[in-house]
C-alpha positions, 0 to 999 in steps of 0.5 A: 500500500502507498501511503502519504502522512501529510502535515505542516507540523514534522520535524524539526518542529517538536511536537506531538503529531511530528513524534507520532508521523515518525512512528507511523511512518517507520512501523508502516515501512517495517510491514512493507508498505511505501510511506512518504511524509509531506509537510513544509520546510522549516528553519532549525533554530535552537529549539527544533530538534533533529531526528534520524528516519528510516531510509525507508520513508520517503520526505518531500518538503514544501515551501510556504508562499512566504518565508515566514516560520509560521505553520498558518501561511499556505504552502505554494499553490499547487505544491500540495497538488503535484506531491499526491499525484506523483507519489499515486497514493493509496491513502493520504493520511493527514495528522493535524486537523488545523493547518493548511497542508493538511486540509488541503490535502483532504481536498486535494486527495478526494480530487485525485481519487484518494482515500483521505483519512483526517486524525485530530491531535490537539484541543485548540485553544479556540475550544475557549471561546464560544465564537467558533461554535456559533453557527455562523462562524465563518472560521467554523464553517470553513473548516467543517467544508475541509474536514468533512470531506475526509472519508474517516476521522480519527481523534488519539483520545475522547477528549480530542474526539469531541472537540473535533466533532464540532466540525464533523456533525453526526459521524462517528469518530475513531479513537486510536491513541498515541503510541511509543517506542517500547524498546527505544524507551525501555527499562533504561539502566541510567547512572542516577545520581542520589539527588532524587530528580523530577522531570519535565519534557515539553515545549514551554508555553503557558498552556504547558503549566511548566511556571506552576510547576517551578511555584511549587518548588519551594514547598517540595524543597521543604520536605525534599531539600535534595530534590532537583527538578530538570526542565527540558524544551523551549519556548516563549516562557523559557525567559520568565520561568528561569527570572520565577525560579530565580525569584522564588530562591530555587535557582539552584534546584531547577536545570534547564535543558534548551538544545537537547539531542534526540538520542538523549531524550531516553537518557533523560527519562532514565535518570528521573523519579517522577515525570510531571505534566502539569498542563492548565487546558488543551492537552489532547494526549501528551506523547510525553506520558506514554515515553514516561511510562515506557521508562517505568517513571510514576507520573504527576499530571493534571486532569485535563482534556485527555490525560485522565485516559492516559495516566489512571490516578494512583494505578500509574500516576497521581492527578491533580488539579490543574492550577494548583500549587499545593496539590502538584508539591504534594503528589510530587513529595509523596512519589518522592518519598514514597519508593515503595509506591513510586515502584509499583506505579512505574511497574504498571505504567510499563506494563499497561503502554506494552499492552494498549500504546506500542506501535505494534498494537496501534499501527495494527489499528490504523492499517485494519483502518487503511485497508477497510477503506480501501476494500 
């Protein structure tokens, strides 16, 4: 089967729907279909990460109309048009339902004959606000007339599924999850040091909750003086949150990693106690989750959008609610000196993503999904 995974979001912009394109994409060429990934091209500040892809799995690039690194402007007219009929796809599976190579490869794909398959991965920031679901909404009306011509929809979790049933009426959607690398991130035997280490992986943007998480570094110290908090990504906030964490006299608790190489992303969980995700709205999934768990890390996560379908309270992490300074230092503190519990949290964790997340039970999904279509 030839398949195309188009999105304006790849690397080497981070993010969650670029993680799962590569993971599809490289267990699809293991079961020996032909994948290529769409998406534009892309300047590589600091912050984007470079990543090694199988040779296998095909990459065409399109540059946006303007030069501008904004996944909002357009790509070339007709670029979109002349990748799909040259690669004579099967199914044309677009991943992220709000830019603009991905709708127009909707479009595009019906015009050409295609199968189109839309997954939604995210929660917008615009499920806030009540414009968008007023029926005359211009923006809602657009879109609804893209997505609708999909032939199936997929959401990775309830929570992005509802959201994306705004757009789609009465059709039923498909919840296939995220899934992880279980041997990438496996049973790591990292050097640890002693100083028990809490970890937060993500872009940081408010949405992220990451200053909530340096605002309650003062009262884990309290009861953890030891306690290390490693603060891995990039983002807007990245200047404010080192002013917080020097503000808050917790400078010398919290590390933070900008430029961090993808073979050592692994590493990093390995060398953690606990893994926190305390995100305020819009959390769709959170890839970061299932890497944690991988690893047999415990997790403390806040209970919004899709993580409470992800991480079961006290069966493989502890939820919170979001916003909340008192209750993420509690749940952090007792995972940190609670072994006993943090072990047997981890333990399940691992054991749960090896039966419901790795790419060999979720690919297994999505090609019944290609080939049912296809009949």
């Amino acid at each position: 089967m030839r398949v195309a995974l188009c999105s304006d979001w790849f690397y080497p912009r981070i993010g969650g729907v670029a993680s799962h394109m590569k993971g599809l994409a490289e267990e699809l060429v293991k079961r020996g279909h032909y994948v290529q990934i769409i998406t534009r091209t892309c300047p590589k500040p600091k912050q984007y990460l470079d990543i090694s892809l199988d040779d296998r799995v095909g990459l065409c690039r399109i540059k946006p109309i303007l030069p501008i690194d904004i996944v909002a402007i357009p790509p070339t007219p007709g670029a979109v048009k002349a990748a799909l009929s040259k690669g004579s796809f099967d199914v044309v599976h677009c991943h992220h339902a709000f830019t603009p190579i991905s709708l127009m490869s909707i479009s595009t794909a019906k015009n050409l004959g295609m199968t189109a398959v839309l997954t939604n991965h995210t929660i917008s920031i615009l499920y806030r606000s009540d414009l968008l679901w007023t029926p005359t909404s211009y923006l809602a009306f657009l879109l609804r007339r893209c997505i609708e011509k999909a032939d199936t929809v997929v959401a990775v979790s309830k929570a992005a599924a509802e959201f994306i049933s705004h757009f789609t009426g009465w059709r039923k959607i498909t919840v296939i999850p995220n899934a992880v690398d279980t041997e990438r991130f496996g049973r790591l035997n990292a050097c640890k040091s002693h100083e028990p280490s809490i970890l937060y992986l993500g872009r940081l943007v408010h949405r992220k909750g990451v200053h909530v998480l340096v605002k309650s570094m003062p009262h884990v110290l309290k009861e953890v003086p030891d306690a290390k908090l490693t603060i891995a990504g990039d983002g807007y906030m990245k200047t404010y949150l080192r002013f917080q964490a020097r503000k808050l006299g917790v400078k010398r608790s919290v590390r933070f990693l900008s430029s961090i190489a993808d073979e050592d992303v692994p590493r990093l969980y390995g060398e953690s106690d606990v893994f926190v995700l305390p995100s305020l709205y819009g959390e769709s999934f959170g890839i970061s989750l299932l890497e944690a768990m991988a690893s047999s890390k415990p997790i403390v996560a806040s209970k919004v959008g899709g993580i409470p379908e992800v991480v079961q309270n006290r069966v493989t992490g502890l939820l919170v609610k979001s916003g909340s300074v008192r209750e993420l230092a509690e749940a952090i503190v007792q995972l940190l000196s609670d072994r006993n519990l943090s072990r047997r949290l981890g333990t399940e964790a691992r054991r749960i993503v090896e039966r419901k997340y790795s790419w060999k039970v979720v690919a297994t999904r999505i090609e019944s999904l290609y080939k049912e279509l296809t009949r």
